[in-house]
Biopython code that builds the backbone (N, CA, C, O; Angstrom):
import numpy as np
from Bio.PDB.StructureBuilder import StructureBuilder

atoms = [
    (1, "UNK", "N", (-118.427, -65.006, -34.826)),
    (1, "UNK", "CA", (-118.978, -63.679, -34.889)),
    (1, "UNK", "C", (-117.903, -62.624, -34.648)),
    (1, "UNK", "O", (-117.876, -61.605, -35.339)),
    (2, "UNK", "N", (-117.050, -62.843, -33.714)),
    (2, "UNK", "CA", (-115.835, -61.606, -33.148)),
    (2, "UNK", "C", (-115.267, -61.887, -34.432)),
    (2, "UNK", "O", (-115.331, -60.739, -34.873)),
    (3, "UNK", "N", (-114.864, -62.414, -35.170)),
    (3, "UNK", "CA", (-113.747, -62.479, -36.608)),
    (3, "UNK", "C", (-114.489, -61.519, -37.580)),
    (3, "UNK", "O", (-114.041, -60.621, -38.293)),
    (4, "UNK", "N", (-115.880, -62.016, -37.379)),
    (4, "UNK", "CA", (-116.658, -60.833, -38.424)),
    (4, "UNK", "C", (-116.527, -59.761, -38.016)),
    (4, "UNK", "O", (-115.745, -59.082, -38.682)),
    (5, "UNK", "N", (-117.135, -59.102, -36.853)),
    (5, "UNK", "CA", (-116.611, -57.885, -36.382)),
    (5, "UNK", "C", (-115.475, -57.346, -37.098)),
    (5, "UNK", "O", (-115.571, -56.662, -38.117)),
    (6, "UNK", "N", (-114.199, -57.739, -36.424)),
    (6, "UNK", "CA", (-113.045, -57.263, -36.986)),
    (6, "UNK", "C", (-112.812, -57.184, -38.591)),
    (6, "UNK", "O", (-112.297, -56.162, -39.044)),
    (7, "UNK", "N", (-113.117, -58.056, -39.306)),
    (7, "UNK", "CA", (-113.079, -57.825, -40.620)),
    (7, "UNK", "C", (-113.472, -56.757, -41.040)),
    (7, "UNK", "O", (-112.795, -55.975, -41.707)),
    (8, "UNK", "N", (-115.331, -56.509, -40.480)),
    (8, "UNK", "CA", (-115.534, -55.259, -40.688)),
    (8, "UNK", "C", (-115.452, -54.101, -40.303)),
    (8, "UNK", "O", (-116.229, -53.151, -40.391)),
    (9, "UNK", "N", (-114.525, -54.212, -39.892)),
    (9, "UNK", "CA", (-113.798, -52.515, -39.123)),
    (9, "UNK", "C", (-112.939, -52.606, -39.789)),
    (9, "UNK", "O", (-112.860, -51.609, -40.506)),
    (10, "UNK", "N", (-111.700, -53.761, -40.084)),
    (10, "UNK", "CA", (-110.743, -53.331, -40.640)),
    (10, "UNK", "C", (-110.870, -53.093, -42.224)),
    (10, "UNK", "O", (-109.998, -52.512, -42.871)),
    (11, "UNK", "N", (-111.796, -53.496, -42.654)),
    (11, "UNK", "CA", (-112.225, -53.540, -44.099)),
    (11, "UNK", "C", (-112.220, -51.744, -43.784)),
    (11, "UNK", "O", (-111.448, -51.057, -44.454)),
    (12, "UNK", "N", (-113.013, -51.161, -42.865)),
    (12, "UNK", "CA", (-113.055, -49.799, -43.230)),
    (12, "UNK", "C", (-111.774, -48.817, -42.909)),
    (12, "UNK", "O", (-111.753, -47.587, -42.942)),
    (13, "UNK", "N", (-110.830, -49.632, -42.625)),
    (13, "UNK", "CA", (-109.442, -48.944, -42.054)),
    (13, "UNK", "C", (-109.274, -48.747, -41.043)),
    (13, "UNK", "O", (-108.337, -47.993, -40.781)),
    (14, "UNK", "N", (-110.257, -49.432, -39.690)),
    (14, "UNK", "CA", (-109.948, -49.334, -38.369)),
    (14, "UNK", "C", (-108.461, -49.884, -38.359)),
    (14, "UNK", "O", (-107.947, -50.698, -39.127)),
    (15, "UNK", "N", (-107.860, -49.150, -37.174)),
    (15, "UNK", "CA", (-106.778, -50.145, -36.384)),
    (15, "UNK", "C", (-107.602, -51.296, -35.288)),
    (15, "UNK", "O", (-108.720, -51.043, -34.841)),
    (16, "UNK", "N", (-107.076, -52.188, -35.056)),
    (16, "UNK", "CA", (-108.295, -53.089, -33.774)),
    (16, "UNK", "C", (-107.127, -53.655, -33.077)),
    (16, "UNK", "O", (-105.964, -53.684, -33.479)),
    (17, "UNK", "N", (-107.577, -54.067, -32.054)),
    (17, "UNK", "CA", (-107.400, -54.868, -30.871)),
    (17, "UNK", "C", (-107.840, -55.791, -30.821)),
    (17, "UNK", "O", (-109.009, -55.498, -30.571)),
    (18, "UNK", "N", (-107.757, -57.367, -30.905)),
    (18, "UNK", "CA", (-108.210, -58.412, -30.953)),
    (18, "UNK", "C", (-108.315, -58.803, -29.389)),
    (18, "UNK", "O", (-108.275, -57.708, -28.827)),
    (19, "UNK", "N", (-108.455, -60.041, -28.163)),
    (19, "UNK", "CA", (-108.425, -60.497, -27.453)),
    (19, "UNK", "C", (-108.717, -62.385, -27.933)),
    (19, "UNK", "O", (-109.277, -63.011, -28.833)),
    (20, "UNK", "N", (-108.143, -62.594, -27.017)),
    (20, "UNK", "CA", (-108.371, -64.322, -26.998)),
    (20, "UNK", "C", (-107.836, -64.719, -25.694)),
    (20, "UNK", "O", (-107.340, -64.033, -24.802)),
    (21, "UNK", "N", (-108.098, -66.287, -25.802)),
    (21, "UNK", "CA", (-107.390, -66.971, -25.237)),
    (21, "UNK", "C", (-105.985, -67.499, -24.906)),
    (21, "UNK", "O", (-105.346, -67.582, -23.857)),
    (22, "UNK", "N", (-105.625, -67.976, -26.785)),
    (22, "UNK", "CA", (-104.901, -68.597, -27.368)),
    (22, "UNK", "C", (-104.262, -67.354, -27.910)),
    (22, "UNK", "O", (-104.808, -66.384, -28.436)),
    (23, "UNK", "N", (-102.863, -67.605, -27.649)),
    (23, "UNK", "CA", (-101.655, -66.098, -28.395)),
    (23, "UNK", "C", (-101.397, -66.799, -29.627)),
    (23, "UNK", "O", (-101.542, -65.962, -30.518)),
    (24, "UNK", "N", (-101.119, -67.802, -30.078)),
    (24, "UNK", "CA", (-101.045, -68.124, -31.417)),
    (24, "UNK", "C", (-101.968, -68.011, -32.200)),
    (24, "UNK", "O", (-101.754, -67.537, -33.316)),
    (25, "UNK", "N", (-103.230, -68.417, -31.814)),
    (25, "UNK", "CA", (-104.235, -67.843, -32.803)),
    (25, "UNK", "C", (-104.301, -66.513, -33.125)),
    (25, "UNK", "O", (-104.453, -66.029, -34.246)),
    (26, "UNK", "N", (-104.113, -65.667, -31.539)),
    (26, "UNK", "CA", (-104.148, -64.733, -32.341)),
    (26, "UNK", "C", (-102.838, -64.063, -32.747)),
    (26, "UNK", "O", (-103.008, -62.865, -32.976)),
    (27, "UNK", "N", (-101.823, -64.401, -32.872)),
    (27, "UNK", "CA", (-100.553, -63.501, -33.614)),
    (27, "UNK", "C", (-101.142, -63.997, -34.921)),
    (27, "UNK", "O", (-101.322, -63.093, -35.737)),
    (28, "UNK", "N", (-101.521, -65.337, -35.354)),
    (28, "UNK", "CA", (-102.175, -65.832, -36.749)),
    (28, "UNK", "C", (-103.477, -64.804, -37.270)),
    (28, "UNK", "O", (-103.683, -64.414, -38.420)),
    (29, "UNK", "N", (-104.069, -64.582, -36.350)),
    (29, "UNK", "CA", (-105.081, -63.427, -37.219)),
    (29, "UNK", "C", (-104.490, -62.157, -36.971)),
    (29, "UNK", "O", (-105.175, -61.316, -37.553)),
    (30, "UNK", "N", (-103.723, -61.732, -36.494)),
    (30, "UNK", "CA", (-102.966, -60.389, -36.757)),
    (30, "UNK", "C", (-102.289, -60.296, -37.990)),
    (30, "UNK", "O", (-102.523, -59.328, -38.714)),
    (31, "UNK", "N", (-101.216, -61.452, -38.446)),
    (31, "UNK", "CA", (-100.545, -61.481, -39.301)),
    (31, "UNK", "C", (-101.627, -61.834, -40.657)),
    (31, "UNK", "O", (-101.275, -61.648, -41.822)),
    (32, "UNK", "N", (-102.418, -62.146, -40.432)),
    (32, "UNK", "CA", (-103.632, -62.095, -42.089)),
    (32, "UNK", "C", (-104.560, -61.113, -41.757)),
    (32, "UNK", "O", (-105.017, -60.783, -42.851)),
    (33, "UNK", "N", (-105.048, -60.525, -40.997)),
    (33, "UNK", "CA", (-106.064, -59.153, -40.758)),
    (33, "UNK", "C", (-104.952, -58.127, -41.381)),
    (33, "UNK", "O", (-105.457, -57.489, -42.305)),
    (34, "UNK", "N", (-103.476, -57.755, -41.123)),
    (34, "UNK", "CA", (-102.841, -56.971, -41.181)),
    (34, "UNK", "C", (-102.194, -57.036, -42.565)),
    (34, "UNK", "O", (-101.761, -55.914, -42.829)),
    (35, "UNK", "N", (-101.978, -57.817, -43.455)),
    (35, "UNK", "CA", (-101.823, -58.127, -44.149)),
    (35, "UNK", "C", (-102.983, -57.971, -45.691)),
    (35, "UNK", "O", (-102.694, -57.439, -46.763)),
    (36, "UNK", "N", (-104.240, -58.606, -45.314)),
    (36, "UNK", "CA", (-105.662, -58.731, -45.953)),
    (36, "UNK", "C", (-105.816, -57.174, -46.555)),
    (36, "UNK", "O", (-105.875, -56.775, -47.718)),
    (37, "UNK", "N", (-105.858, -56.410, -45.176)),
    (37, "UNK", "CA", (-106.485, -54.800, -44.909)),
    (37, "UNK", "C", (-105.598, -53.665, -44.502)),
    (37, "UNK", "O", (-106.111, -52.597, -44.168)),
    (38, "UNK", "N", (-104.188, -53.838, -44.509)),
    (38, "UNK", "CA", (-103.250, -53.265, -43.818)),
    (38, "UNK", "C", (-103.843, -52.053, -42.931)),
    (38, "UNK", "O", (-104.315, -51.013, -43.390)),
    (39, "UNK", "N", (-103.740, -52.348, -41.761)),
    (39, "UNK", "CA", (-104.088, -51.901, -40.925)),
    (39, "UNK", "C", (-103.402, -52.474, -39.763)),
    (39, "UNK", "O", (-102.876, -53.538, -40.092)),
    (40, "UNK", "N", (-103.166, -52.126, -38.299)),
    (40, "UNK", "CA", (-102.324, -52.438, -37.394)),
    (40, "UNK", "C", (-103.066, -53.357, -36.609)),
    (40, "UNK", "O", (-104.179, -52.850, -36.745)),
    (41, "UNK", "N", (-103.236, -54.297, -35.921)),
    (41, "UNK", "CA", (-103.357, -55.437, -35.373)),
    (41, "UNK", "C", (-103.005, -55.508, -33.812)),
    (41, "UNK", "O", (-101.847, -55.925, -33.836)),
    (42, "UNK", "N", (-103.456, -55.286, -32.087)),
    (42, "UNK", "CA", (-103.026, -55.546, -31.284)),
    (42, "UNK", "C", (-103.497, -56.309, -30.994)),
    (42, "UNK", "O", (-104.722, -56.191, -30.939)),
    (43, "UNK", "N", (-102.758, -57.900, -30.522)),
    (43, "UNK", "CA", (-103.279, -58.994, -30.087)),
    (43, "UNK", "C", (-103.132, -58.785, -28.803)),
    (43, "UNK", "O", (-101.948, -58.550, -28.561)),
    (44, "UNK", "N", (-103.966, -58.758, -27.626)),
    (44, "UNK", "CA", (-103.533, -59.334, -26.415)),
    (44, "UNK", "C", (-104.841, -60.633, -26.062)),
    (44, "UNK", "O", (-105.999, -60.695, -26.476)),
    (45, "UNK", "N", (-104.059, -61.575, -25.124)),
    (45, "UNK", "CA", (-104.220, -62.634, -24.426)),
    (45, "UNK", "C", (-104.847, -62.368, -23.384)),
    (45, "UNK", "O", (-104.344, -61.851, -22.386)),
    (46, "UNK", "N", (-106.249, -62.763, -23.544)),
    (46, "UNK", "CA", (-107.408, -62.156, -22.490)),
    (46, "UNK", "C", (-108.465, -63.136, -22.864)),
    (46, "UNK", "O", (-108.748, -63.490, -24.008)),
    (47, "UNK", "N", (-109.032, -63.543, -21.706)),
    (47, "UNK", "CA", (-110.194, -64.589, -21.177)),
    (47, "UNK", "C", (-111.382, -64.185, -20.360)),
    (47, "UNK", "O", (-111.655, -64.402, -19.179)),
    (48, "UNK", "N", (-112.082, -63.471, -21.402)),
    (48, "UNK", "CA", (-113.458, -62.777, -20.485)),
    (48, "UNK", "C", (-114.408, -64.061, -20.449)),
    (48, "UNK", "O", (-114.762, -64.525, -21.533)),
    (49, "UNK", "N", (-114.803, -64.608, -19.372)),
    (49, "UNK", "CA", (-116.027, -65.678, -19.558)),
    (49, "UNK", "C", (-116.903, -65.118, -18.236)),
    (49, "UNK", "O", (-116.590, -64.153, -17.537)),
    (50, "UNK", "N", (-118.099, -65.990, -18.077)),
    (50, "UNK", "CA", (-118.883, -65.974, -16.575)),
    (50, "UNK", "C", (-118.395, -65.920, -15.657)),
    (50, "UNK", "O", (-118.767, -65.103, -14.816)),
    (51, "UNK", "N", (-117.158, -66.930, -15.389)),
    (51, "UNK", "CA", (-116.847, -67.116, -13.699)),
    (51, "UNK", "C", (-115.273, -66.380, -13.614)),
    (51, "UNK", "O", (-114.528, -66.407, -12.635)),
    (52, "UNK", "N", (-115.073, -65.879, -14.620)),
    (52, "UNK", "CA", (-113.755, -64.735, -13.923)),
    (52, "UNK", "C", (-114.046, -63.311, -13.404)),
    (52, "UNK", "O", (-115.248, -63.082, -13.273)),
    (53, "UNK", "N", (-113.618, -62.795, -13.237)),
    (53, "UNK", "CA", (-113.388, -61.526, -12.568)),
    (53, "UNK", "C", (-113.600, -60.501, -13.770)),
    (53, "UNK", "O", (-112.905, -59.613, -13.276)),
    (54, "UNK", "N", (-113.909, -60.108, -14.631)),
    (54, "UNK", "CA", (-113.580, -59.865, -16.071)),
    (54, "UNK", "C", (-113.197, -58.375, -16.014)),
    (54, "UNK", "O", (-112.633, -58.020, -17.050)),
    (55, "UNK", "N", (-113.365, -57.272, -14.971)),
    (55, "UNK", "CA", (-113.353, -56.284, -14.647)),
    (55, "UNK", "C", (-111.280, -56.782, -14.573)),
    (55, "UNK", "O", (-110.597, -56.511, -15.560)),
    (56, "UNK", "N", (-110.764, -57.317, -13.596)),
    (56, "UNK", "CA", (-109.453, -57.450, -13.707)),
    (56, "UNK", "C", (-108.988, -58.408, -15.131)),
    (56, "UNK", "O", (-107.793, -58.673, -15.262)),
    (57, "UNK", "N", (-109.553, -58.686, -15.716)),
    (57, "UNK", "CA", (-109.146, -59.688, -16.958)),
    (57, "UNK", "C", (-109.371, -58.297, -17.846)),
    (57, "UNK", "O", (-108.275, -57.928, -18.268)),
    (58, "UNK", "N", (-110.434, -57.419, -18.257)),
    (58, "UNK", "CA", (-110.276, -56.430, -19.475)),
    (58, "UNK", "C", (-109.631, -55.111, -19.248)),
    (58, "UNK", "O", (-109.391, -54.293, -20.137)),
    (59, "UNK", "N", (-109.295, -54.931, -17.612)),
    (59, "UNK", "CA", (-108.206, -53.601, -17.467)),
    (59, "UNK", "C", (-106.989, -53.509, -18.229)),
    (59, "UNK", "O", (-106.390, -52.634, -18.852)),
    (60, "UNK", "N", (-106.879, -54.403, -18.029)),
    (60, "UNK", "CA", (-105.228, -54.098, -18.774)),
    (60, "UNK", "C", (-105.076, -54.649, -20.160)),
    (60, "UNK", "O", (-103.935, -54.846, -20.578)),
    (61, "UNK", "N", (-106.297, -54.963, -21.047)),
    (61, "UNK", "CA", (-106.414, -54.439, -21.962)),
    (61, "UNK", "C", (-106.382, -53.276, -22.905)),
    (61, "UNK", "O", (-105.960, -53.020, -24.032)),
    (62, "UNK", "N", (-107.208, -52.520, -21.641)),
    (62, "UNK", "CA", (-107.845, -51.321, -22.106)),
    (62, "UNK", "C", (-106.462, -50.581, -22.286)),
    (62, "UNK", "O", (-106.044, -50.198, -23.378)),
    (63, "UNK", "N", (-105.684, -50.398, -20.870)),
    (63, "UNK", "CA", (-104.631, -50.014, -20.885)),
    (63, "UNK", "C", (-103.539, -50.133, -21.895)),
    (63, "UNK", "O", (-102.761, -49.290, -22.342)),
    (64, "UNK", "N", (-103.656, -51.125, -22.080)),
    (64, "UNK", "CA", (-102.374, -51.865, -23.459)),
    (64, "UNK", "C", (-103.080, -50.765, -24.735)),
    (64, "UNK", "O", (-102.346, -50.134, -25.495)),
    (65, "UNK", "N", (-104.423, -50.693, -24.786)),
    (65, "UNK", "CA", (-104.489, -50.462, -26.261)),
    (65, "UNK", "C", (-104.218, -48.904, -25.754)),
    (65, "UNK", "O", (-103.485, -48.359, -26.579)),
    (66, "UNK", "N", (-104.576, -47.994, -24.647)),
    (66, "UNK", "CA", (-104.093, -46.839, -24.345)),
    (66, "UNK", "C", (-102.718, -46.341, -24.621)),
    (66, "UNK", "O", (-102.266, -45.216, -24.832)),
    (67, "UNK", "N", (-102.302, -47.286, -24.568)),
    (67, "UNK", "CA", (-100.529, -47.069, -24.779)),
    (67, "UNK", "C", (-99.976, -46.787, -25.854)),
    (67, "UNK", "O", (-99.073, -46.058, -26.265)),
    (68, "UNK", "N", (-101.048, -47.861, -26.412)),
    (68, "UNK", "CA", (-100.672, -47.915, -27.961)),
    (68, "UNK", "C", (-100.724, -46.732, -28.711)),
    (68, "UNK", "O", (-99.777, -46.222, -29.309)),
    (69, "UNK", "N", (-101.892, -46.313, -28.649)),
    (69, "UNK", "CA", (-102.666, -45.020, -28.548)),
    (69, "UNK", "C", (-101.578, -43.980, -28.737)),
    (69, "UNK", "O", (-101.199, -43.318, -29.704)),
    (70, "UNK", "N", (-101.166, -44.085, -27.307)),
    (70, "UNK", "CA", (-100.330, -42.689, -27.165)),
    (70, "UNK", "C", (-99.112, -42.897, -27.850)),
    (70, "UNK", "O", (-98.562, -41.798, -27.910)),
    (71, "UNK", "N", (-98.440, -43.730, -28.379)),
    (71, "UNK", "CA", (-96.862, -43.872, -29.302)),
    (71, "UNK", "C", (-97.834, -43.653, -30.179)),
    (71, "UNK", "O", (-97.728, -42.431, -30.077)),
    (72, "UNK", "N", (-98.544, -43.757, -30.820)),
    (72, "UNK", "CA", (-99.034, -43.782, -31.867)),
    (72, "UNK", "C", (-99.076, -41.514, -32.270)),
    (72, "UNK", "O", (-98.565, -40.658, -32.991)),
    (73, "UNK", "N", (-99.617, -41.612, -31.668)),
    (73, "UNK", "CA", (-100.043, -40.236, -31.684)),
    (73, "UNK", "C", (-98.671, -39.570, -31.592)),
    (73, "UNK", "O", (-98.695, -38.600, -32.349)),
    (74, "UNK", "N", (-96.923, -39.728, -30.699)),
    (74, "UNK", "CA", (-96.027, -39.188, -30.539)),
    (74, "UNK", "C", (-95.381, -39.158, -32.143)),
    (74, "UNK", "O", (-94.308, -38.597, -32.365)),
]
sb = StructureBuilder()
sb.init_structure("model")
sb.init_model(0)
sb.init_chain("A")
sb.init_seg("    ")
for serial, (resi, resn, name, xyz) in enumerate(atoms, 1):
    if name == "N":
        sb.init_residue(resn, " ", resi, " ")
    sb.init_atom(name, np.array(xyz, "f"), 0.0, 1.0, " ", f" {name:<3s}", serial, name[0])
structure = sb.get_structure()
């Protein structure tokens, strides 16, 4: 379902932020999402489930894509 998501944002020219587990999978769907739809791709390596903390697991997500954000905009 999250792959669909992203397809369909980037189909409409979103930039996205992916999350996973696995960093190879996702540098692999960055490099074909970005490619497919050209559009920009941030992978970060993030594990939201039941028994973590997920509040400290999606902060510095948020942050990463904030960053991005702002070079983007300079």
């Amino acid at each position: 379902m999250g792959y669909g998501i992203v397809t369909a944002f980037a189909k409409e020219g979103a930039n996205i932020v992916i999350t996973g587990r696995n960093l190879k999978k996702l540098e692999d769907a960055k490099e074909e999402i970005e490619r497919l739809y050209n559009i920009e791709v941030l992978p970060v390596q993030a594990d939201v489930n039941a028994d973590a903390d997920n509040e400290a697991v999606v902060k510095p997500v948020v942050e990463r894509q904030l960053k991005s954000l702002v070079i983007l905009m300079h």
